[in-house]
SELOTI-840790 format. One line per 8 residues: number of its first residue (from 0); for each residue x negated, y negated, z negated of C-alpha. Coordinates in Angstrom, 2 decimals. Each point is the difference from the previous one (the first is absolute). Example, Ala and Ser with C-alpha at 12.3 -4.5 7.8 and 13.67 -1.06 7.14 Angstrom:
<sites>
0> -12.30:4.50:-7.80 ~ -1.37:-3.44:0.66
</sites>
This chain:
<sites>
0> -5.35:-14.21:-12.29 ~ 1.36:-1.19:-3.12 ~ 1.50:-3.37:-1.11 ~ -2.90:-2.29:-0.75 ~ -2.12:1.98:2.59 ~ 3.26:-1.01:2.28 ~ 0.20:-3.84:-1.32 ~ -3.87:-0.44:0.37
8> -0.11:1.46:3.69 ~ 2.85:-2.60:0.43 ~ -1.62:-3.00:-1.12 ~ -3.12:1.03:1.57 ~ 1.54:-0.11:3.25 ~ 1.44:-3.03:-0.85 ~ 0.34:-0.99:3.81 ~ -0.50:3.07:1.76
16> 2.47:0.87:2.57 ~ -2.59:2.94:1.50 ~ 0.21:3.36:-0.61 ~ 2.84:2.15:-2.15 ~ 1.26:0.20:-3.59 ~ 1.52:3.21:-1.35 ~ 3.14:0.24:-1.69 ~ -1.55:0.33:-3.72
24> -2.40:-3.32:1.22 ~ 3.44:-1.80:0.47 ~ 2.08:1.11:-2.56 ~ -2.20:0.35:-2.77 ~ -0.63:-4.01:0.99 ~ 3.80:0.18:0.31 ~ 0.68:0.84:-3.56 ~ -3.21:-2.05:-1.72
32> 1.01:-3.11:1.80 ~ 3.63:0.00:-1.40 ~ -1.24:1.64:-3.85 ~ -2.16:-3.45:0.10 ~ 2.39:-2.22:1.23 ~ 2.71:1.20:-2.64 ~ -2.89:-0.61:-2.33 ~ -0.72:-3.46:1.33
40> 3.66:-1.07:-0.42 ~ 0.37:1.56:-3.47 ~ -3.10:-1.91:-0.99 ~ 1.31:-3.65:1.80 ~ 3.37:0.64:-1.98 ~ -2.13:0.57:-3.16 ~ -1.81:-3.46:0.61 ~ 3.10:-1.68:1.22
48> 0.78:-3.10:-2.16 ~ 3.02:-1.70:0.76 ~ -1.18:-3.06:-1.49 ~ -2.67:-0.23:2.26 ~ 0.23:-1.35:3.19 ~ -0.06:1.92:2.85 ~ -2.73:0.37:2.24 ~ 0.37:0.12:4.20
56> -3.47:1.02:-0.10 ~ 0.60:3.78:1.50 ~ -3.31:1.22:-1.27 ~ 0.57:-0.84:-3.88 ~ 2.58:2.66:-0.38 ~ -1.46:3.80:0.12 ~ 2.91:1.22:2.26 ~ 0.11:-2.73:2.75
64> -4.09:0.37:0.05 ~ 0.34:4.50:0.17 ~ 2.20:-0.66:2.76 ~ -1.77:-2.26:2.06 ~ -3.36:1.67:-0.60 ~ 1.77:2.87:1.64 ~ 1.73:-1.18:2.92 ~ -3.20:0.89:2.08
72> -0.88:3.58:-0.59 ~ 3.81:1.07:-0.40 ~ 0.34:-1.01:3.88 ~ -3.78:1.69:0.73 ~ 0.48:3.24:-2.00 ~ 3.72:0.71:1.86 ~ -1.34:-1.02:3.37 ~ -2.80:2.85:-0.91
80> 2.24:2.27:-1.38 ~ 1.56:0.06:3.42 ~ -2.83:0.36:2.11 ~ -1.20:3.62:-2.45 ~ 3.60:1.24:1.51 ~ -0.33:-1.07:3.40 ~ 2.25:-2.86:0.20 ~ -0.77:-3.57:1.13
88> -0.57:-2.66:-1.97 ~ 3.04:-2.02:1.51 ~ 2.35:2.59:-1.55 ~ -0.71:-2.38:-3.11 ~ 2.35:-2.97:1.21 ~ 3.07:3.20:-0.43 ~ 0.20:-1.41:-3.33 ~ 0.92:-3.14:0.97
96> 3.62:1.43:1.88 ~ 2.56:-0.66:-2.13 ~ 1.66:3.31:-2.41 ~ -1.56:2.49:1.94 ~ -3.50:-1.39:0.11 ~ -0.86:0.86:-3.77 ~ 0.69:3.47:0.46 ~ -1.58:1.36:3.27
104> -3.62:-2.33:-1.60 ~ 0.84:2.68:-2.99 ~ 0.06:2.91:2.25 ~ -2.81:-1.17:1.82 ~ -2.64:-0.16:-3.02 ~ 1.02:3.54:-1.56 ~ -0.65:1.17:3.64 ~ -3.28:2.96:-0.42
112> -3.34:-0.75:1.09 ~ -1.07:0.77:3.67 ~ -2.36:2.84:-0.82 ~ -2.49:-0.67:2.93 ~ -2.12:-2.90:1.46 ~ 2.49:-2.47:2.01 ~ -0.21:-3.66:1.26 ~ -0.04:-1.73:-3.37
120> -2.85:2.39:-0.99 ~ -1.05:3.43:-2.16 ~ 2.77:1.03:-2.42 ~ -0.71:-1.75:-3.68 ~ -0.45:1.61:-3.08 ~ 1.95:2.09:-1.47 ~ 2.33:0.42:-3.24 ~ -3.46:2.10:-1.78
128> -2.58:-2.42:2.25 ~ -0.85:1.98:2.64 ~ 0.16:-0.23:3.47 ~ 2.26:1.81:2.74 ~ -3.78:-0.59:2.31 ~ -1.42:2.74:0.10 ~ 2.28:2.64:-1.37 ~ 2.11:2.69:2.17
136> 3.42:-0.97:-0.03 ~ 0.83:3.65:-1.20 ~ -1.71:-1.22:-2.88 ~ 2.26:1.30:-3.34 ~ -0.61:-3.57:-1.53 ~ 1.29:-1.42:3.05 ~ 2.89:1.55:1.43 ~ 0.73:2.16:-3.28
144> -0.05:3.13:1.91 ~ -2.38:2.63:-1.06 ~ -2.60:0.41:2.48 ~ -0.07:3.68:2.06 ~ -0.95:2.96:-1.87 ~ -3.16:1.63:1.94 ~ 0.65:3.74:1.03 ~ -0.82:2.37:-3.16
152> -2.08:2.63:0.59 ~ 1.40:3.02:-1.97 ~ -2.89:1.83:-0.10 ~ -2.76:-2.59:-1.57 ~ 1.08:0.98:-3.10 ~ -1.17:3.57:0.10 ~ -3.36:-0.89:1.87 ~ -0.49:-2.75:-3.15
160> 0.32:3.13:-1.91 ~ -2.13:2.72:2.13 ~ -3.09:-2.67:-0.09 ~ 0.61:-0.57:-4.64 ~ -0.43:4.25:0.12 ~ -3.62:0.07:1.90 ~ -2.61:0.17:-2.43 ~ -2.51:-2.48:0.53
168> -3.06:0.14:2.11 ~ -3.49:-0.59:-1.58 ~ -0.43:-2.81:2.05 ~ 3.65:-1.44:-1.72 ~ -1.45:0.63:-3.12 ~ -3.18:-1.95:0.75 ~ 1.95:-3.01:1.23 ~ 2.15:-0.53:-2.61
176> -2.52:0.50:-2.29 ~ -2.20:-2.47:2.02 ~ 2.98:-2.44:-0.27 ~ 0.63:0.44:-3.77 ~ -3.84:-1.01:-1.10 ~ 0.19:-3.19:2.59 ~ 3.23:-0.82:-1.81 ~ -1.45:-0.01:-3.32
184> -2.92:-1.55:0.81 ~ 1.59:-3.13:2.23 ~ 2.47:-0.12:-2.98 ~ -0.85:0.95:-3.43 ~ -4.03:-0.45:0.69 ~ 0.79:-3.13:2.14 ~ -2.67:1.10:2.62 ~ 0.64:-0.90:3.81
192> 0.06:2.74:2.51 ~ -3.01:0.26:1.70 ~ 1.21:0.04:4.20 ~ -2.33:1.51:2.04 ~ 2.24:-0.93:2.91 ~ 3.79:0.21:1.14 ~ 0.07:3.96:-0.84 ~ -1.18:-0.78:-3.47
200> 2.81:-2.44:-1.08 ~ 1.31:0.56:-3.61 ~ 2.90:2.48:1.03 ~ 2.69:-1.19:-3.09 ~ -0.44:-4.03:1.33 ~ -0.90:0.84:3.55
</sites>
């Protein structure tokens, strides 16, 4: 998932405490939420007249209106980001414990996904947008383990070769030649194949 991808999915679950968030969901928020609220403030500071009164409406400065906007999905997107690893959402109010609180809320939302199904429901998607559903979990892609080699059979490679030294039967000969005029035809003449029935079908499209 990739920033706006992340920012959209955000605000799209603007009140959505269901379900689970990934860590690139949250942090790709994470970083467009603070990129725009530098922006915001750089842009009030441009407009800023000091000759003007000032305004105590919040919502007629860029940066007071960012923030506010976001109070809402910053507490829904953490309280899903804990439920895709497992945790409660009452681990949330650790932020509110005073020096320590901070960090462990840190720890918390760079903790990995829960690969399988639990009680908040099915693992989210994924850093490339797929799902952990349906995959094994010895899946390379997954687990970054290469999946087991199956057992090599040393001597396929000399019955490949056996069978490419056999000359080939009349009947070979007939079929391929059979197969090369339906080719042409089908594609250079742009005639269907005639089917006579399910033994008949066009052996190159099958």
């Amino acid at each position: 998932m990739g920033p706006f991808a992340a920012l959209d999915s955000v605000m799209t679950k603007y009140f959505t405490l269901k379900g689970r968030a990934p860590r690139s969901e949250f942090w790709w928020y994470t970083l467009m939420y603070f990129i725009i609220l530098v922006a915001a403030f750089c842009f009030d500071m441009y407009l800023y007249d000091p000759f003007e009164p000032v305004s105590l409406n919040p919502f007629a400065y860029f940066t007071s209106f960012w923030l506010i906007v976001n109070i809402i999905p910053n507490f829904t997107v953490s309280i899903r980001r804990l439920h895709d690893s497992d945790k409660s959402g009452l681990w949330y109010l650790i932020l509110f414990v005073p020096a320590v609180g901070g960090l462990v809320f840190f720890v918390l939302m760079v903790l990995p996904s829960d690969a399988r199904d639990n009680m908040y429901g099915p693992p989210p998607l994924g850093p490339r947008g797929s799902r952990y559903a349906g995959h094994d979990l010895d899946d390379v892609s997954l687990t970054g383990r290469a999946a087991p080699a199956k057992p090599h059979n040393p001597y396929a490679a000399y019955a490949n070769l056996e069978r490419s030294r056999q000359a080939p039967t009349p009947e070979m000969i007939a079929a391929r030649k059979e197969q090369v005029s339906a080719l042409y035809k089908q594609r250079i003449l742009g005639q269907k194949p005639e089917l006579d029935g399910p033994d008949d079908m066009d052996p190159v499209t099958g």
